[in-house]
N, C-alpha and C positions, 0 to 999 in steps of 0.2 A: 550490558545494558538490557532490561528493561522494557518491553516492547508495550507493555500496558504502563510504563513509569509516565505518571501526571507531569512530571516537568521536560520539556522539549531538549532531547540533545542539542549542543554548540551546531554539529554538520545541520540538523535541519533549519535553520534559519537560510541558509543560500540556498534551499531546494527550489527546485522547477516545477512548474506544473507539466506533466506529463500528461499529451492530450490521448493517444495511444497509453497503454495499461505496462509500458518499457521506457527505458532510459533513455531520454531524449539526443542524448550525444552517443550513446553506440547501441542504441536497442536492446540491450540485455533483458530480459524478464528478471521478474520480483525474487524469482528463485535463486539469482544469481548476488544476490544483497550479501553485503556486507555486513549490514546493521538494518534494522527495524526498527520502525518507533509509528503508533497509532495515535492519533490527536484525538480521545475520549471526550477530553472534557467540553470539547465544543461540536457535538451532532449537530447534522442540515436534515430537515425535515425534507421529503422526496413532497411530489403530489399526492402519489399515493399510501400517506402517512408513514413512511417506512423511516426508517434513522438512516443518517449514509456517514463515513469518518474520512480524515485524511488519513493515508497511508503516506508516509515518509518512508523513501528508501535510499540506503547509501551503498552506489554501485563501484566493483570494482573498479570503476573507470576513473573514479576520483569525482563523478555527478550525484552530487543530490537529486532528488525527482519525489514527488507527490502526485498522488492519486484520488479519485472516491474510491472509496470500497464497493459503491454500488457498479465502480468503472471495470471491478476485478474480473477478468476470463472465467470460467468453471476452471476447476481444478482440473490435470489429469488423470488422476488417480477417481478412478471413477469409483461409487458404491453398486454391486454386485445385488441387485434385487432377487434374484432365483438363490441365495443362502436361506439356509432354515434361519 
């Protein structure tokens, strides 16, 4: 699958909203998905004109869970400013 594919996988139809940026029935982070799928074709305008998308995630747990993108942590993989 697909994670920019325009048509919604079957699993994302039972997703949850995920009010925490983790799997509402055991906490897993996004890292821990199964499957991805980003909802493109319908952006929410922020206030501060920004685009923001659903993230769809399918957790090992056998939970759907949805996000904003704007809800996502920083990465831990941080970028290293002091490289040439």
């Amino acid at each position: 699958m697909n994670a920019f594919d325009p048509t919604p996988p079957p699993w994302s139809a039972a997703a949850t909203h995920a009010r925490q940026f983790c799997c509402p029935s055991c906490q897993a982070t996004c890292f821990t998905a199964t499957d991805v799928w980003i909802n493109r074709r319908a952006p929410v305008m922020t206030e501060e004109h920004q685009r923001k998308w659903q993230e769809f995630y399918a957790c090992p747990c056998g939970q759907a869970w949805w996000a904003w993108s704007s809800d996502r942590p920083p990465s831990p993989i941080q970028v290293r400013e002091d490289l040439p």
